[in-house]
C-alpha positions in Angstrom: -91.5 -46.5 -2.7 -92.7 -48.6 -5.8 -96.1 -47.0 -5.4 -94.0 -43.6 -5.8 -92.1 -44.8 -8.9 -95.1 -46.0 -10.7 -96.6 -42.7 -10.2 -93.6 -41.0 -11.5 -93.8 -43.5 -14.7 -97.5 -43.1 -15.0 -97.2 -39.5 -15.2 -94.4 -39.1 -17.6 -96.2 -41.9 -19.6 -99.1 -39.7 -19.7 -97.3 -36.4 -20.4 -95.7 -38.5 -23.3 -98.7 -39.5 -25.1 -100.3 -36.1 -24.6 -97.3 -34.3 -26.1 -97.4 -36.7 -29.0 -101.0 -36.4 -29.5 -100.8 -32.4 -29.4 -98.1 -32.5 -31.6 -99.9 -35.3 -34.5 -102.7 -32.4 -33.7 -100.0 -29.9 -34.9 -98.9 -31.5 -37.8 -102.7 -32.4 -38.8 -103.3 -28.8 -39.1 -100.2 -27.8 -40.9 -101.5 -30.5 -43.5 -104.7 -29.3 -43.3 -103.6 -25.6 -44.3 -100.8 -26.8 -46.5 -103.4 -28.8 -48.9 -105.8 -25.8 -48.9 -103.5 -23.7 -50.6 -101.7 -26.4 -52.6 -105.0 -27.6 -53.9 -106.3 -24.2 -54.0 -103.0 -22.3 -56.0 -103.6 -25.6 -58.4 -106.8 -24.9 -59.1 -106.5 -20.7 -59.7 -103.1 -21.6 -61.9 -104.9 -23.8 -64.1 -108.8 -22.7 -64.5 -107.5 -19.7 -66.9 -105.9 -22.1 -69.1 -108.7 -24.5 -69.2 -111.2 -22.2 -70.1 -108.9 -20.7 -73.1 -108.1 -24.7 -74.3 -112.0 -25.4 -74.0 -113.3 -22.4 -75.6 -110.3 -23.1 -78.3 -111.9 -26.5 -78.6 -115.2 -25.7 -79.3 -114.3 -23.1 -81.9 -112.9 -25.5 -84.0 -115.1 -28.2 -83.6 -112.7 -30.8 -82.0 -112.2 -32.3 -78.7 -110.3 -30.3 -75.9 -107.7 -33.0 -75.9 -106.9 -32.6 -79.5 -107.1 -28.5 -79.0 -104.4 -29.3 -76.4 -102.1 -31.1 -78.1 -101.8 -28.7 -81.4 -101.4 -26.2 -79.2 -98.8 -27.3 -76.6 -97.0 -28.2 -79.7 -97.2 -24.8 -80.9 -96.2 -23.6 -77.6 -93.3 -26.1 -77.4 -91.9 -25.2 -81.2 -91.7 -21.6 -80.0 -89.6 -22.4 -77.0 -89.2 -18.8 -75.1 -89.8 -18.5 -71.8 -93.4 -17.0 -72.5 -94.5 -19.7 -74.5 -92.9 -22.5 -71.7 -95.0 -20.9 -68.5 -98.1 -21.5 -71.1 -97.0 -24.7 -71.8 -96.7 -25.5 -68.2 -100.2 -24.2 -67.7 -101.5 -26.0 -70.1 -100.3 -29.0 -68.8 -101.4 -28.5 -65.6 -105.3 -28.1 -67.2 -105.2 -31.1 -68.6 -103.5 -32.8 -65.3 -106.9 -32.2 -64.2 -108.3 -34.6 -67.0 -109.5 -38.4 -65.4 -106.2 -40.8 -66.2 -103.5 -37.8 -67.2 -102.3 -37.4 -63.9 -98.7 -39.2 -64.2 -98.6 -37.8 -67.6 -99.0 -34.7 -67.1 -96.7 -34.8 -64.0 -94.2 -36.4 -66.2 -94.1 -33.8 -68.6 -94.2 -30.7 -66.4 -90.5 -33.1 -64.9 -89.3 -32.9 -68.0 -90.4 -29.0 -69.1 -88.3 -28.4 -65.4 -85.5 -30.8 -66.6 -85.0 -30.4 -70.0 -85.8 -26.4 -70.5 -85.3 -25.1 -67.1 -88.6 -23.9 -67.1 -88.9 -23.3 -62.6 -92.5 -22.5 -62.9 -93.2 -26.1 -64.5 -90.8 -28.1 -61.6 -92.6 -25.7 -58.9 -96.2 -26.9 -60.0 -94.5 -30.4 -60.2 -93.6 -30.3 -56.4 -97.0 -29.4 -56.0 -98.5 -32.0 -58.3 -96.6 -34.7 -56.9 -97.8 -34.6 -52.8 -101.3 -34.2 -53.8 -103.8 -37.4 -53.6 -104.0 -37.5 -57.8 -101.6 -39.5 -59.3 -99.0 -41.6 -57.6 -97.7 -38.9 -54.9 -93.8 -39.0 -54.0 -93.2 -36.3 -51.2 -89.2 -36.8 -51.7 -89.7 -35.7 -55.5 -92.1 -32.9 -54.7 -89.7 -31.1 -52.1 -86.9 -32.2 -54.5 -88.8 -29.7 -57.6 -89.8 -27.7 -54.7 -86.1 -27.0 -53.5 -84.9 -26.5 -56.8 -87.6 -24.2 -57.6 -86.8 -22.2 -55.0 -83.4 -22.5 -55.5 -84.0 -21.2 -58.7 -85.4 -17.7 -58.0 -89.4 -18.5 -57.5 -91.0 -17.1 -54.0 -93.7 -19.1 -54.6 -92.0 -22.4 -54.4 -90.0 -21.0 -51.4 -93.4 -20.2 -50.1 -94.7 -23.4 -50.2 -91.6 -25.2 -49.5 -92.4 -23.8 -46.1 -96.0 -25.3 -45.7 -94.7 -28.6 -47.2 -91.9 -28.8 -44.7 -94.3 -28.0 -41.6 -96.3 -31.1 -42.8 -93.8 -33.7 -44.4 -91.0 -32.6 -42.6 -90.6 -35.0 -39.6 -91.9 -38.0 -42.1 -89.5 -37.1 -44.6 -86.6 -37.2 -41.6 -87.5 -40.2 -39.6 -87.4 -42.6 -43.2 
């Protein structure tokens, strides 16, 4: 009879840990494919921009940070939506800069924020579960919510992928 019982335990102990290991196996690959096209989308969205601020750069003979800065001023000045989805592109070129990471995260927060601009709090939620700069999964599917909230498929897209993988860490804390 204990013999029995001990069987019974041993095997749902060992369905247990199977089911949990297929399942961290699950999640690993929704990571996986979620960080490809995060880091992917990143890079497409912002290698446009940072070839136009680094050719801008060398035609006037001044570093790319400097080209940047006039520029996302003149972008900012002019305010229209246009001129803000450049901005946020802009911003995210130079996220890509060694030590701008939680600036430039910071300022795509406020672009979302402070002008509405959804394109700029959607590549926030994206910026902000990647492994640059401090990463904050509640914030990123916070800018990724309201992005999607907001009208953009990609977000909602994403908001998907980044649900499949933070999901059940986000719920359990």
């Amino acid at each position: 009879m204990i013999r029995s019982k001990m069987r019974i335990l041993f095997a749902a102990a060992t369905s247990l840990v199977a089911h949990i290991a297929l399942a961290g196996t699950a999640v690993a690959d929704d990571c996986d494919r979620y960080e490809q096209h995060r880091d992917a989308y990143l890079y497409r969205a912002g290698a446009g921009m940072a070839q136009a601020v680094n050719q801008m750069a060398e035609s006037r003979n001044v570093p790319v940070e400097a080209a940047a800065f006039y520029w996302g001023g003149d972008l900012l000045r002019a305010g229209d939506p246009a001129s803000m989805r450049s901005l946020a592109l802009l911003t995210l070129a130079s996220y890509n800069w060694d030590g701008h990471e939680q600036r430039a995260e910071a300022a795509l927060e406020r672009l979302f924020m402070e002008r509405q601009q959804v394109y700029a709090g959607f590549l926030a939620g994206l910026m902000l579960s990647d492994d640059r700069g401090p990463a904050d999964p509640y914030r990123a599917r916070a800018y990724l919510r309201d992005a999607a909230d907001a009208g953009s498929s990609d977000a909602e897209a994403f908001l998907g992928l980044f649900d499949a993988c933070h999901g059940r860490a986000i719920a359990f804390n």
